[in-house]
C-alpha positions, 0 to 999 in steps of 0.5 A, spaced: 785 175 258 778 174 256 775 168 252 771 171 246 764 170 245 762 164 244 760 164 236 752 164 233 751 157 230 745 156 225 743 150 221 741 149 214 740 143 210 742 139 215 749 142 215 751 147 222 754 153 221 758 158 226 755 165 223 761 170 224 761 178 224 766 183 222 765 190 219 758 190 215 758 183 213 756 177 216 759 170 213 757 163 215 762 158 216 761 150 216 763 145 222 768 140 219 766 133 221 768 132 228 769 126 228 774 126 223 777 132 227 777 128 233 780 123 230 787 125 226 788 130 233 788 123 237 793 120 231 797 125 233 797 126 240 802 124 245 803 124 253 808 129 252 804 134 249 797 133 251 795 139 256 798 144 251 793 139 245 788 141 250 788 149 250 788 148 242 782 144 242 778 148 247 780 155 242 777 150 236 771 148 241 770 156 240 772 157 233 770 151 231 773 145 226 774 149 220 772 146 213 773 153 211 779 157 213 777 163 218 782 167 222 779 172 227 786 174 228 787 178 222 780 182 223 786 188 223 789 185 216 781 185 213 781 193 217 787 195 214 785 193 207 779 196 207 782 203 209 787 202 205 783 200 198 778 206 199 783 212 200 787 209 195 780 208 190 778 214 191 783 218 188 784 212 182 777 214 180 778 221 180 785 219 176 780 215 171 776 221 170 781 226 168 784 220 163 777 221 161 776 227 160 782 227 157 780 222 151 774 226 149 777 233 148 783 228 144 776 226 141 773 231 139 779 237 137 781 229 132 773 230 129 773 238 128 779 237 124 776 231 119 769 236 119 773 242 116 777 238 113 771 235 109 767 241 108 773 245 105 773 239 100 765 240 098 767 247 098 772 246 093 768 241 088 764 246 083 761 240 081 758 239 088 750 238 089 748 245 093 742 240 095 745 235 098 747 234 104 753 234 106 756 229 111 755 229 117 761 225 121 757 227 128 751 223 126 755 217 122 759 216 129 753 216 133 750 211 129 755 207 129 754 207 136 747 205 137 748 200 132 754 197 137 748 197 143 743 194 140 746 188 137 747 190 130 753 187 125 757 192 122 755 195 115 748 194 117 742 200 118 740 201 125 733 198 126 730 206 130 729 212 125 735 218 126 733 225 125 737 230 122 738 234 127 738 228 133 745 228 136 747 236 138 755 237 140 755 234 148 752 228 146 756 226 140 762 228 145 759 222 149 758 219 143 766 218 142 768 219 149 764 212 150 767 209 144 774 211 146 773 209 153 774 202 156 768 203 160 761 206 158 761 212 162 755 217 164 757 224 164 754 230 165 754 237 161 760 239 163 763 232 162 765 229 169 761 224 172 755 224 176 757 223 184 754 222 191 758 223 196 764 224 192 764 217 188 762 216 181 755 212 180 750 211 175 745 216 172 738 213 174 731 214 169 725 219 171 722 213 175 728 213 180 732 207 177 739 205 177 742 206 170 746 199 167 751 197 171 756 199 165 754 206 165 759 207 172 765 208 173 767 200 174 771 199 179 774 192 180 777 187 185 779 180 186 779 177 192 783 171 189 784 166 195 777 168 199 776 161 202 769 164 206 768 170 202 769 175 207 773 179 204 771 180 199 763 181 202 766 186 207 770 190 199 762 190 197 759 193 203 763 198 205 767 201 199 762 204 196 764 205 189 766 197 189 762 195 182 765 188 180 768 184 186 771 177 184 772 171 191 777 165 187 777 159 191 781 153 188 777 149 193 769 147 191 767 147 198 769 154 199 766 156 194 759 154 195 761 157 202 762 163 198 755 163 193 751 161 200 755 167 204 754 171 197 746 171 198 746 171 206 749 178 204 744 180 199 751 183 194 748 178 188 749 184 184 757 185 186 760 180 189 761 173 183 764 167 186 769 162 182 772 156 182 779 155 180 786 156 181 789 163 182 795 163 177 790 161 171 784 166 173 789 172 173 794 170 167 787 169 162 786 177 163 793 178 159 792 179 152 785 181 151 783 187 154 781 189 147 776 183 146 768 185 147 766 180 153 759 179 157 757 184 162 760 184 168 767 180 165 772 184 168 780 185 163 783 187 168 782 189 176 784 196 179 786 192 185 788 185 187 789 182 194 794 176 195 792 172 202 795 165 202 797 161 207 804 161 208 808 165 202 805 170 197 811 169 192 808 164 187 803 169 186 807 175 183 807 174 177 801 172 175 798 178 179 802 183 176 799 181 169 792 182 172 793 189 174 790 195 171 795 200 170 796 205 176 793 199 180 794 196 187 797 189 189 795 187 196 800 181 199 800 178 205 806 173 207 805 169 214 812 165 213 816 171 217 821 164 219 822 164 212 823 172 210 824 174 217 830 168 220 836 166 218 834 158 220 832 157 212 836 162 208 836 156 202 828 157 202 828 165 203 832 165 197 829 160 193 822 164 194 824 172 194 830 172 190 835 173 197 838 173 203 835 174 210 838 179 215 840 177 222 838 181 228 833 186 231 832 189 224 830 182 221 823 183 220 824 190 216 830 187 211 824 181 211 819 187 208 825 189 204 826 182 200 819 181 199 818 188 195 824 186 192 822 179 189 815 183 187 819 188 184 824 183 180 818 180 177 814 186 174 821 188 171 821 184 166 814 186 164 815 194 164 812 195 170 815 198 176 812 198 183 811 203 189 810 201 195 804 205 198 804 202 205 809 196 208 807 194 215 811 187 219 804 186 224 803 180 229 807 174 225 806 176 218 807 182 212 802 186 209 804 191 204 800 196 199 804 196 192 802 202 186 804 198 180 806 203 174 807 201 167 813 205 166 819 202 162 823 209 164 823 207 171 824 199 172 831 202 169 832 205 176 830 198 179 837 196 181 840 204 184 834 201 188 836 195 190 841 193 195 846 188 198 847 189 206 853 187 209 852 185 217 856 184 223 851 180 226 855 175 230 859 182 234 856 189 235 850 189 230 853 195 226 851 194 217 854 197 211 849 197 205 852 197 197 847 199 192 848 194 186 848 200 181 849 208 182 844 212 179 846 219 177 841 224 175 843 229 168 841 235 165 841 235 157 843 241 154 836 242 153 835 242 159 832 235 159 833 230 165 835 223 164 840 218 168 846 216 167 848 209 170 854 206 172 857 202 176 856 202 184 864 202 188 864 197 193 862 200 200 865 195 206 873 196 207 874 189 209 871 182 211 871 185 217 866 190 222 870 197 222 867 198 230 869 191 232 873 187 228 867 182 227 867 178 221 861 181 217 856 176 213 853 178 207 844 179 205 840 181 200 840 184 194 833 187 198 829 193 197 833 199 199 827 205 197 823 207 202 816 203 205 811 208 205 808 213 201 807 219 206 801 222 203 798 215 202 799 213 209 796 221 212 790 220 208 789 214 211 789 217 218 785 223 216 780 218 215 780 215 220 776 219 225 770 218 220 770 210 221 765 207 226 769 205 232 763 199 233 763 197 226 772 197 226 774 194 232 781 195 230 781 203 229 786 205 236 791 200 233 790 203 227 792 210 228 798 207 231 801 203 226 798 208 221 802 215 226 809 210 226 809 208 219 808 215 217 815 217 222 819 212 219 820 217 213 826 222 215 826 225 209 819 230 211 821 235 216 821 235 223 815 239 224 812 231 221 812 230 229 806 233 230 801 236 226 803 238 219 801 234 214 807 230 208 804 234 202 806 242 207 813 239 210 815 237 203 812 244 199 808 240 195 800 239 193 797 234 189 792 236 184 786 234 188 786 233 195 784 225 194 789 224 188 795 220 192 802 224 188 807 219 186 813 219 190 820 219 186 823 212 188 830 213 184 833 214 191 836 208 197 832 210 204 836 215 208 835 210 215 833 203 212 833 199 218 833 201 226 837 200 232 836 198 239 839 201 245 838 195 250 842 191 244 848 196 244 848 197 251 848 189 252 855 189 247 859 194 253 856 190 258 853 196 261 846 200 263 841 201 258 840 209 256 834 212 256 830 213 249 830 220 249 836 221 252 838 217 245 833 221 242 836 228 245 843 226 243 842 225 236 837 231 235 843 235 240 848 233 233 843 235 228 841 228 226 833 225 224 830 221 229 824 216 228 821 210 231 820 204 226 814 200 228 816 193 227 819 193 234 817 198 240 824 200 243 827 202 237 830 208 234 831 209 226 836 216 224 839 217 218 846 218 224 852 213 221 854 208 226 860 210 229 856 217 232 852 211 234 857 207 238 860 214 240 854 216 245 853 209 247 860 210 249 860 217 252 853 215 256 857 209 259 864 214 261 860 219 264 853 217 267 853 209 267 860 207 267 861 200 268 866 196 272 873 194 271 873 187 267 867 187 266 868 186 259 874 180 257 879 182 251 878 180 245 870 180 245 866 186 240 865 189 246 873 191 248 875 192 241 868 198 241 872 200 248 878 201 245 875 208 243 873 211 249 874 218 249 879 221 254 884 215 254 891 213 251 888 206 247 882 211 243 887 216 241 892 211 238 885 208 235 883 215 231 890 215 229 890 208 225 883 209 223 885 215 219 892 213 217 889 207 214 884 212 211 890 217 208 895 213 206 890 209 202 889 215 198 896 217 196 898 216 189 905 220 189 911 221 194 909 227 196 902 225 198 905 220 202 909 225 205 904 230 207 901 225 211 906 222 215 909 229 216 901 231 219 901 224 223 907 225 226 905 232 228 898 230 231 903 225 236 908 230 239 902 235 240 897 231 242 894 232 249 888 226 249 891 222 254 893 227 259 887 230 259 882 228 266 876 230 263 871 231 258 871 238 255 877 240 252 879 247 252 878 252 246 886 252 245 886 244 245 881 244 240 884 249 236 891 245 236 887 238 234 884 242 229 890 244 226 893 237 227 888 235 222 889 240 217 894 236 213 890 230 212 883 234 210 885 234 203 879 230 202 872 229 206 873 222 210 867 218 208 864 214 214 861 208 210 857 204 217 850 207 214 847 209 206 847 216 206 849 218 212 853 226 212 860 225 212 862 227 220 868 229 224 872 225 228 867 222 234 871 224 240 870 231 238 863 230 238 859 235 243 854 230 246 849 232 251 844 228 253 838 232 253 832 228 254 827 235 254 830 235 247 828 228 246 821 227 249 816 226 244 810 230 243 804 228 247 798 224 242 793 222 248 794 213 248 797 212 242 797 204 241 804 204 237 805 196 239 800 190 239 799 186 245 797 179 245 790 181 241 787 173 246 790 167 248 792 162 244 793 168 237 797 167 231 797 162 224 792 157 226 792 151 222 789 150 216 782 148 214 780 141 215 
């Protein structure tokens, strides 16, 4: 792998700097004092670890001592971010305008009814002055506004002469709107505000002069721990309706780095530097967003990004507080042996409010604790979350999360969370249980409301259903879904206009962005290839660039993945193709995706023994494996025990729906029917006399009147939330049709990151 390019250094006053581009900015980075960094690694050098000290200190000599923390490796995080900002951005604005324009309708139809209201009280008077004017609220209104402009106290007359006739209706409209409106907004004739190039900007005067700062639709971001800035110069130079950008650092070193690289760019007029904690900058927005402050002072931001060292958690709360409604939180979490292992489940706990999950769907259920710690903390304020985009990339999670002020909504919170049971010590098969169940209603009215109640445990016993492995407890983690499908396919529709130059990331881009959006099995089929969500769904949002809501009172149909090596590896046997899999899931009428957090895996809304059924029919019919290969006693025996064809699957489909009826019985006759229906199936039963796979339609027919008495009731298989009720699976037809499986062509998709250069990952902190 090719080293990069070594880094441009410059000095100024005395002091070296290493000059690294990305995207549109440049930001200077300071050497740490060599001989300080010199000094602490022979500290804690020893014999043993010299050579791999060594290749650490030759991608320092490139990357230089850090004094200020810098991570070339999250160019794709800083890429994503900027993406993701701007689609999201451009359908906030719009959403601004349209509240707008709603405020200054309610305006003026409140200031029509005072204006008739008064002059049918002149009208009234027989006494009234014909000669006196009457009052004219347009005109009261409008110099209270001008006298709030120019510094005037209340009560006190504006310093400029009004004509009688100097506001006509569409500046007095401007005139209430801008009162009202928590900004000063420009707008135009017909009400909206001035554009270019489809953002709102401010007006300019005859000589070609940008209007105030105030006049434009703000749009604000805090980059709360910027360390060299970069972020936040990137947000400035390539989101162009950025109007007010905040770089926080707790350091004094990093935010002179921040004020230096704030003039090296020449942003002066977006970009503001400050010095403090995170927690207290953004608590001190709470509680005055209706106070008057100097220009440039931001109430609250419209979006916020969280990128610690280590864990986000400590920053939840206060984040939340600091967020407009209908805003966006970005959070990165790099401690994923802390969400994502089970090495430290007392800290997973301590930090995200639950359990890790163990085994190859890991890093998903890790995504899924950290959106439920954010969403337990904004509960408590009123506010629910929605997450936009939820991605697990490299060694770290990134996620884009909507925050809504909506106190209806938080109440569904716990019809969405969920506690997972998990064989993971034997076959890897899990059982979600949702800690509420969240039932829709319809009033006699015709309204609709919930009802909630509470949840009936999913799992029958401590042990899995599939191979009698003890099954260990995870959770309470998020159960909705990761992505928002329309916020992810408007980032991929923008996409082809990026500079590939300027974003170096864009071919991963496309690839993550395409899984993320597979991963939703709700949309239709025809998601594999070139309809868009908003087609597959029947639905259109208002404005091409506004990003719908989606419903998030609902459990993810496929919350995790299986891997079919993992599942071949319990019976010991070969490991089928992915579109052979593919195809016998789509072959049964089951939904098929990716999941982007690990190549080689398979998300379906299929249960797990329909599952555990294919990988058992690939091993008896094209990869049988060979006699001992499996010891008795291990999960891989006792998942054997149900091959199709011989006596041992029989007896077992015969337990499993005995113990399933018999639990059901309530009265004698009940229990009679099913002994009587059992003993029926046992004397006509042709399973282990029969040589092959197929049976005959007669023998079909007998098995099918041998069920008849115990079909009273649907059995539920409860191996996966929201999976159909299914019949028994060794009656399934299965036909392994890799045609069927194959996905369509998409030219080189890079689904999966490769080591992006030697050495990658965290990197230490800054000296």
């Amino acid at each position: 792998m090719a080293s990069p390019e070594p880094p441009e250094v410059t000095i100024i006053d005395g002091k070296k700097y290493r000059q690294v581009r990305e995207g549109l900015a440049s930001v200077l980075a300071p050497y740490a004092e060599e001989n300080s960094t010199a000094n602490k690694r022979q500290k804690h050098n020893t014999d043993g670890d010299q050579a791999r000290s060594s290749a650490k200190h030759n991608r320092n000599n490139e990357e230089g001592n850090q004094a200020v923390f810098y991570n070339p490796i999250q160019q794709f995080n800083r890429d994503l971010s900027v993406l993701a900002i701007t689609v999201y951005g451009e359908g906030a604005l719009l959403g601004k305008q349209l509240r707008f324009k709603q405020k200054v309708q309610h305006a003026k139809s409140k200031r029509d009814k005072r204006r008739l209201k008064n002059l049918a009280a002149i009208q009234s008077d027989d006494k009234a002055d014909n000669t006196i004017e009457p009052p004219n609220p347009r005109k009261r209104k409008a110099d209270e506004l001008e006298d709030s402009l120019q510094g005037n106290p209340a009560g006190e007359p504006s310093k400029r002469p009004k004509a009688d006739d100097e506001f006509d209706d569409e500046e007095d409209d401007l005139a209430v709107a801008e009162l009202m409106a928590d900004p000063d907004v420009i707008q135009n004739e017909q009400g909206e505000a001035p554009t270019q190039n489809g953002y709102p900007q401010a007006t300019t005067n005859g000589e070609g002069q940008s209007a105030s700062k105030k006049r434009q639709m703000p749009f604000s971001i805090l980059d709360a721990l910027s360390a060299t800035g970069l972020r936040a110069l990137r947000y400035a130079n390539e989101i162009p309706f950025a109007t007010n950008i905040v770089a926080n650092d707790l350091s004094s070193a990093s935010v002179e780095n921040i004020e230096l690289n704030i003039k090296h760019n020449k942003v002066e007029d977006k970009v503001r530097s400050n010095l403090g904690d995170a927690r207290a900058f953004m608590y001190s927005k709470v509680g005055n967003e209706h106070s008057r402050a100097a220009e440039g002072y931001v109430h609250r931001f419209d979006v916020i990004d969280i990128d610690p060292y280590g864990t986000a958690a400590m920053f939840f709360d206060c984040s939340l507080q600091a967020l407009q409604d209908g805003g966006m939180l970005c959070v990165t979490c790099t401690d994923a042996g802390v969400f994502a292992s089970t090495g430290y489940p007392e800290k997973t706990f301590a930090l995200y409010g639950g359990m890790p999950i163990k085994g190859a769907h890991s890093h998903e259920g890790g995504l899924r604790l950290i959106l439920n710690g954010i969403a337990m903390s904004a509960a408590k304020y009123g506010l629910a979350i929605e997450p936009l985009l939820s991605l697990y990339i490299d060694y770290y999670a990134r996620l884009f999360i909507r925050v809504h002020r909506k106190p209806q909504d938080v109440k569904l919170l716990a019809g969405t969370s969920m506690a997972v049971y998990s064989c993971d010590n034997g076959c890897g098969a899990w059982v979600t249980q949702p800690l509420l169940r969240n039932q829709p209603q319809t009033s006699k009215s015709g309204d609709n409301f919930y009802k909630f109640s509470f949840a009936q445990v999913a799992a029958t016993g401590q042990n899995c259903e599939h191979c009698g492995s003890r099954m260990h407890l995870s959770g309470p983690m998020w159960a909705g879904p990761l992505h928002n499908s329309y916020f992810v396919q408007k980032m991929l529709d923008k996409l082809p206009s990026l500079d590939k130059k300027t974003y170096g990331t864009t071919d991963r881009l496309e690839g993550m962005l395409t899984l993320a959006l597979e991963e939703d099995l709700t949309l239709s089929a025809s998601m594999n290839g070139d309809t868009g969500p908003a087609e597959a769904n029947g639905a259109a949002a208002p404005d091409a660039r506004i990003i719908p809501r989606l419903a998030t009172n609902k459990p993810d149909i496929a919350p995790f993945f299986f891997m079919p090596t993992y599942l071949a590896k319990i019976i010991h046997c070969a490991t089928p193709s992915e579109d052979a899999v593919r195809g016998a899931l789509l072959g049964l009428g089951y939904k098929v995706s990716r999941s982007h957090c690990k190549a080689g895996s398979i998300k379906t809304n299929a249960p797990g023994n329909v599952i555990w059924e294919i990988i058992r029919e690939f091993m008896r019919t094209i990869k049988p494996i060979k006699e001992g290969a499996v010891k008795p006693g291990t999960p891989g025996w006792n998942i054997l025990e149900r091959v199709r064809g011989t006596e041992r699957a029989s007896v077992s489909d015969m337990k499993v729906l005995a113990k399933e009826q018999l639990t059901r019985c309530e009265t004698k006759e009940d229990l009679k029917t099913v002994l009587q229906g059992m003993l029926y199936r046992l004397e006509n039963d042709n399973t282990a006399t029969d040589k092959g796979s197929e049976e005959s339609s007669e023998q079909r027919s007998e098995g099918n009147k041998a069920d008849a008495p115990l079909q009273k009731e649907n059995v539920e298989h409860r191996s996966r939330s929201g999976s159909p009720s299914t019949s028994t699976p060794s009656k399934l037809n299965i036909a392994f049709d890799e045609k069927l499986g194959k996905e369509k062509p998409r030219g080189k998709l890079v689904r999966y990151q490769v080591n992006p250069r030697q050495f990658w990952g965290p990197m230490n902190r800054a000296g």
